[in-house]
C-alpha positions in Angstrom: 27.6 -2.5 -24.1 24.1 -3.9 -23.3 20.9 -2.6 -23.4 19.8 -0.2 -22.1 16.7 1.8 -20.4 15.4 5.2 -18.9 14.3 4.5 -15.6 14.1 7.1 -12.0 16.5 6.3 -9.9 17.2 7.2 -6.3 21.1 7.9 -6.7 22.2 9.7 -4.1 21.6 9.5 -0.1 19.2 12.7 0.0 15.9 13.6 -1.5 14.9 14.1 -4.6 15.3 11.2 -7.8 17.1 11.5 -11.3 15.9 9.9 -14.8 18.7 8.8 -16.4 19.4 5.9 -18.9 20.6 2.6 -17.0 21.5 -1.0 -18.2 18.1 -3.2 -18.9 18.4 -6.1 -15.9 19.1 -9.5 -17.1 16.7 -12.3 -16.2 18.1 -15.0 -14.4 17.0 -18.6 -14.3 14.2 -18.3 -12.0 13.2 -14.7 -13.0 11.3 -13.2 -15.2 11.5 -9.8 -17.2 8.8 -7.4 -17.4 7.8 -5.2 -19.6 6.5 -2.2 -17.4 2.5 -0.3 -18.9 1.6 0.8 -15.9 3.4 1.7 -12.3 1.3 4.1 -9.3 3.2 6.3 -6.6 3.8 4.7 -3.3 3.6 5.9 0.2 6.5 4.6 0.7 8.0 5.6 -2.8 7.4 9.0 -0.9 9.8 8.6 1.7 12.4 7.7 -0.5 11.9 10.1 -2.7 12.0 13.1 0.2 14.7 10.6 2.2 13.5 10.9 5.9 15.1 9.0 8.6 13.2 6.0 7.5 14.8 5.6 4.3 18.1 6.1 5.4 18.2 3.4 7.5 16.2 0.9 4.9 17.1 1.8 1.8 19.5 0.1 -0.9 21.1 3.1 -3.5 21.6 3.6 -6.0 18.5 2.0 -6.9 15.4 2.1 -9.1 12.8 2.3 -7.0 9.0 2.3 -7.3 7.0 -1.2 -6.3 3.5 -1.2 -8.0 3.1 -2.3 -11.3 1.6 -4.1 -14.2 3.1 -4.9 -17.4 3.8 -8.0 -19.7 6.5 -10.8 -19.6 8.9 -10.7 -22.4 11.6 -12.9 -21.1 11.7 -16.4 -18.8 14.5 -17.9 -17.2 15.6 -21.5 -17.8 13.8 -23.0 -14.6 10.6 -20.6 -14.9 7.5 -22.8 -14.6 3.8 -21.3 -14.8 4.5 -18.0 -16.5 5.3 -17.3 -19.9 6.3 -15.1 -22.4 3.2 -12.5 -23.2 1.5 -13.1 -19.4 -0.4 -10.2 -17.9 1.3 -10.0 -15.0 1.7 -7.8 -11.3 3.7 -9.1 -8.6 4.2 -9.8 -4.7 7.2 -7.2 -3.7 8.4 -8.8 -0.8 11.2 -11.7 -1.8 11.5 -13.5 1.3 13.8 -16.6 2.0 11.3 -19.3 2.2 13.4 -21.4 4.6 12.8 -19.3 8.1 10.0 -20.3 10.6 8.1 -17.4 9.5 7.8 -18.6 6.2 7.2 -22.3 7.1 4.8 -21.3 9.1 3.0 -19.1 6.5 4.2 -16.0 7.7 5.8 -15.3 4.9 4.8 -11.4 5.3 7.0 -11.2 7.7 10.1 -13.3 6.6 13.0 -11.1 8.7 15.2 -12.5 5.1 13.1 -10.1 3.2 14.2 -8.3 0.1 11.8 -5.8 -1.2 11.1 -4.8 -4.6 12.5 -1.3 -5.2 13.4 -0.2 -2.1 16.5 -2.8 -1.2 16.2 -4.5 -4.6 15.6 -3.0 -8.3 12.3 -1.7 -8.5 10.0 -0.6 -11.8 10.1 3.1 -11.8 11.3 1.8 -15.2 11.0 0.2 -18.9 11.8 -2.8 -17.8 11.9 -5.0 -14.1 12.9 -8.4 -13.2 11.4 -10.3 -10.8 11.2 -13.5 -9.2 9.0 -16.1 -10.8 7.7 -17.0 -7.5 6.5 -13.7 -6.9 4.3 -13.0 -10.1 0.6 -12.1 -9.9 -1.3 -12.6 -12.9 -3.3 -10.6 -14.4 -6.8 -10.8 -16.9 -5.6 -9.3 -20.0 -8.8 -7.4 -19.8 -8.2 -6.0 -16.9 -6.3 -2.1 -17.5 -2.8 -1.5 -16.8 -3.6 1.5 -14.8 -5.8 -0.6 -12.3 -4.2 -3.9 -12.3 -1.2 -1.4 -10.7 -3.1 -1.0 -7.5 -2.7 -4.2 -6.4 -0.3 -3.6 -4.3 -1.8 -1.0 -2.2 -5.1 -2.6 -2.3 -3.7 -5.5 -0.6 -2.6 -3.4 2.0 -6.1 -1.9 2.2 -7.5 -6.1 2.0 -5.2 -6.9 4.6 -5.6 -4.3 7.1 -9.6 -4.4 6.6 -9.9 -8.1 6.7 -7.3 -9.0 9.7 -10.6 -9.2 11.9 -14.6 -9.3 11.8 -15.7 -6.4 9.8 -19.6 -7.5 9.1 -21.6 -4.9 10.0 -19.0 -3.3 12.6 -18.6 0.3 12.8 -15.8 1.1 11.2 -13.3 4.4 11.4 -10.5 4.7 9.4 -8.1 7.3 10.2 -6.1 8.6 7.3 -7.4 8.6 4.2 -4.6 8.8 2.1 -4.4 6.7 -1.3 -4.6 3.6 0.9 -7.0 4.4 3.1 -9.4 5.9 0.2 -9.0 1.8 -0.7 -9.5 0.9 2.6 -13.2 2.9 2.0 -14.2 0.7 -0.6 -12.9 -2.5 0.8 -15.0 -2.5 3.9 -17.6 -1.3 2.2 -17.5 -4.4 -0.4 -17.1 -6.8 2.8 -20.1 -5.3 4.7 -18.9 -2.6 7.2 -21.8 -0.9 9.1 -21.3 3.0 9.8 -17.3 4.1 8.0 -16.0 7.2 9.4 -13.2 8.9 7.5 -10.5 11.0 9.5 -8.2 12.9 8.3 -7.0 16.8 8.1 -7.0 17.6 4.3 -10.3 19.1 3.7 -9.7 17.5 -0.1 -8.7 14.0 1.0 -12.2 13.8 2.9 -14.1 15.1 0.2 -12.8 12.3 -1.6 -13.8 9.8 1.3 -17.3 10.8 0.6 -17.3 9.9 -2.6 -15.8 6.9 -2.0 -18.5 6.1 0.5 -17.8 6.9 3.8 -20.6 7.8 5.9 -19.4 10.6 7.9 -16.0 12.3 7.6 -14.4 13.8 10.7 -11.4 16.8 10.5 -9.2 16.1 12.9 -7.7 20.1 13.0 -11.3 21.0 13.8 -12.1 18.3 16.4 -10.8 15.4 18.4 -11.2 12.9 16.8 -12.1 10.5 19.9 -14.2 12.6 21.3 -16.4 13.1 18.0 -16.2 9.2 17.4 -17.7 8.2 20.8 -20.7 11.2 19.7 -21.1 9.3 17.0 -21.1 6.1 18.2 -23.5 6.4 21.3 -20.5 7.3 23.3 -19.4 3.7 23.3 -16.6 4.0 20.8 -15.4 2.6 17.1 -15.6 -1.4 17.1 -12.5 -1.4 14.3 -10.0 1.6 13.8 -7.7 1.1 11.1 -4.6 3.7 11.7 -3.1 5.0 8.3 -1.8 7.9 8.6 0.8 7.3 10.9 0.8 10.3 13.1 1.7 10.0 16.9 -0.9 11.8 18.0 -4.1 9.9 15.6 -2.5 7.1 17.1 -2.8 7.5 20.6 -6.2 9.1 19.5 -7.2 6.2 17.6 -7.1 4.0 21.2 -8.6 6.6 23.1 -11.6 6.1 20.2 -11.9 2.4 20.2 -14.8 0.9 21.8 -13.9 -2.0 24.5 -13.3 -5.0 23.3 -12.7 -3.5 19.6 -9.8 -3.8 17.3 -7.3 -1.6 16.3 -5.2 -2.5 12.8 -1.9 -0.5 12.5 -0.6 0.1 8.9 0.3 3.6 9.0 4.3 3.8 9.9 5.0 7.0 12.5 8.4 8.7 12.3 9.1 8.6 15.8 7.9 6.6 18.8 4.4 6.8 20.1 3.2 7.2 23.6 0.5 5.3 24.9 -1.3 4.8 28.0 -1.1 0.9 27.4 -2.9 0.2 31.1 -6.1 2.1 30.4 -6.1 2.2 26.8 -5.3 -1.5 25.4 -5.4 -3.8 28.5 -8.4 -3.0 30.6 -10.3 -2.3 27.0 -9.6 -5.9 26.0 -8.6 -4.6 22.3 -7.4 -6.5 19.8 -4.4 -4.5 18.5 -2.6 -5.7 15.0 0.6 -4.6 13.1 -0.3 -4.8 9.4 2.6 -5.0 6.7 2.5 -5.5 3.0 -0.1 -8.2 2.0 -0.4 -12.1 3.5 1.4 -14.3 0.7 -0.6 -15.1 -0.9 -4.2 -15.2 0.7 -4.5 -11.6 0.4 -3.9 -11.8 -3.3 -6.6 -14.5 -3.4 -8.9 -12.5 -1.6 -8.6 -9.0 -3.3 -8.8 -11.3 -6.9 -12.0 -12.3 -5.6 -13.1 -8.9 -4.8 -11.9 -7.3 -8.2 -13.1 -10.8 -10.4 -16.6 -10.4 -9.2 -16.4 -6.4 -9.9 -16.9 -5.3 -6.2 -14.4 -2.6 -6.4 -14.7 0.5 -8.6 -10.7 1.2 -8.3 -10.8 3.9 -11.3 -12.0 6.2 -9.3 -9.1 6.5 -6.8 -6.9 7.6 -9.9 -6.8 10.9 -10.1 -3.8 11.7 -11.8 -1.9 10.5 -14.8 1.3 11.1 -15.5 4.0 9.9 -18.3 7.9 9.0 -16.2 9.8 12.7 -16.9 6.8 14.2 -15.5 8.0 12.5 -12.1 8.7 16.0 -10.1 5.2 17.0 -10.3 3.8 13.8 -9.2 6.0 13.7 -6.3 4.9 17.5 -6.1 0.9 16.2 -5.6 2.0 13.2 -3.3 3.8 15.9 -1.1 0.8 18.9 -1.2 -1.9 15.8 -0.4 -4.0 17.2 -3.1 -4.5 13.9 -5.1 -5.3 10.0 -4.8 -3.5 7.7 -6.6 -1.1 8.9 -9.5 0.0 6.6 -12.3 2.5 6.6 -14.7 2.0 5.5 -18.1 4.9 4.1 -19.5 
């Protein structure tokens, strides 16, 4: 028998997980294998953990699963150029094809070929991850486990923040979940004008502040459109950046864009989402963008740039740490909203 590992699996077509010993994976020739420090809890990692309709429809299992991570190589295959053994490394988690248009065209983000990193391939909810040489991020050796984790996320944040003129615009950003916390500090770093935070956890926008959002808007004691145009001289939010995925912030989020604006979609709603497309999006002139994962690999290049010249303070969005068996409590916090980002130590 091989070696073997503990790692938190997603076994069975349902919610919930189980920690239980699995074989270590074997590093193929244009692969490397990871030794996992640090890993953070998804969005996403959420909806496979309490298996909504999403998951069952995208998800590979039995699986490890978990996407964000840091950790050091141990192990190079035979055709592995660039990386070696005792790299500091994260990694891109989408594996895409390389051969499509979309990834000839730079598109890669959007490769329809993809295979993603724990969720349809093994993930690093674990000791131990392979992944594709092609994919690896590295990482400063001075840089900590637990932030060089975020990565991931952040480039979600980069990528949704940056996907349009953000100098001195004022911003809103509806959601403020992990991601959108990031999203806070992002447009901040790049410039934003006024950043309004939105969002109906009364901890989550406490957290905005302090993040350094200007104002922060409750959206279960007000509309949220109707306070945005207030605030914004009743001519509306020049970029809205939807996180949170709820049907109703999103129609609200076009209802509170300013003509001519730009709305960046990133949050993904579990059922479909009516809009008044005539009124709200065509005769506004908005500029309306679907946001997924992190453009491979400018985003990468950009957020490095960011986190090099120490323009984001990304400790304070961790505000939980847990060890691996301690998983049900973390998914616990992810569940009640009542934390940012939550890393494992491993």
């Amino acid at each position: 028998m091989g070696a073997t590992m503990i790692g938190l699996v997603k076994e069975h077509r349902g919610p919930g997980a189980t920690l239980k010993e699995v074989p270590v994976p074997t590093c193929g020739d244009d692969e490397v294998l990871v030794r996992i420090k640090a890993t953070s809890i998804c969005g996403t990692d959420l909806h496979i953990y309490n298996w909504d309709a999403w998951a069952d429809k995208t998800v590979l299992t039995p699986n490890v699963f978990g996407h964000e991570f840091a950790g050091i190589v141990v192990e190079i295959g035979e055709r592995v150029s660039g990386v070696k053994i005792g790299d500091h490394v994260s990694a891109e988690g989408h594996m895409i094809c390389g051969s499509c248009k979309a990834c000839r065209t730079g598109n890669g983000h959007v490769c329809p070929n993809t295979k993603s990193f724990g969720i349809t391939a093994p993930g690093c909810f674990a000791e131990y991850a392979v992944v594709k040489a092609s994919n690896i991020i590295h990482n400063a050796p001075e840089l900590p486990f637990e932030i060089a984790c975020l990565q991931d996320p952040l480039g979600n944040a980069v990528q949704t923040v940056l996907s349009g003129d953000i100098v001195g615009k004022t911003v809103a950003i509806i959601g403020v979940g992990p991601i959108g916390m990031l999203a806070i500090k992002v447009a901040k770093a790049c410039g934003a004008g006024a950043i309004y935070a939105v969002d109906i956890n009364p901890n989550r926008l406490n957290m905005a502040m302090q993040m350094g959002a200007d104002v922060t808007i409750n959206a279960m004691e007000t509309r949220t459109s109707e306070e945005l145009r207030k605030l914004t001289d009743g001519e509306g939010v020049e970029v809205v950046l939807e996180m949170s995925g709820n049907p109703t912030a999103i129609a609200d989020a076009f209802e509170a864009a300013a003509n001519a604006g730009r709305v960046s979609l990133l949050g993904i709603p579990t059922k479909e989402v009516s809009l008044d497309v005539t009124n709200q999006i065509i005769f506004k002139g908005l500029k309306v963008e679907g946001i997924t994962g992190r453009k491979m690999y400018q985003t990468w290049y950009q957020m490095k740039g960011l986190l090099n010249q120490h323009r984001l303070d990304l400790a304070s969005v961790i505000t939980h740490r847990f060890t691996l068996d301690q998983y049900e409590e973390a998914f616990r916090l992810m569940q009640e909203g009542q934390c940012g980002k939550i890393v494992f130590t491993h």
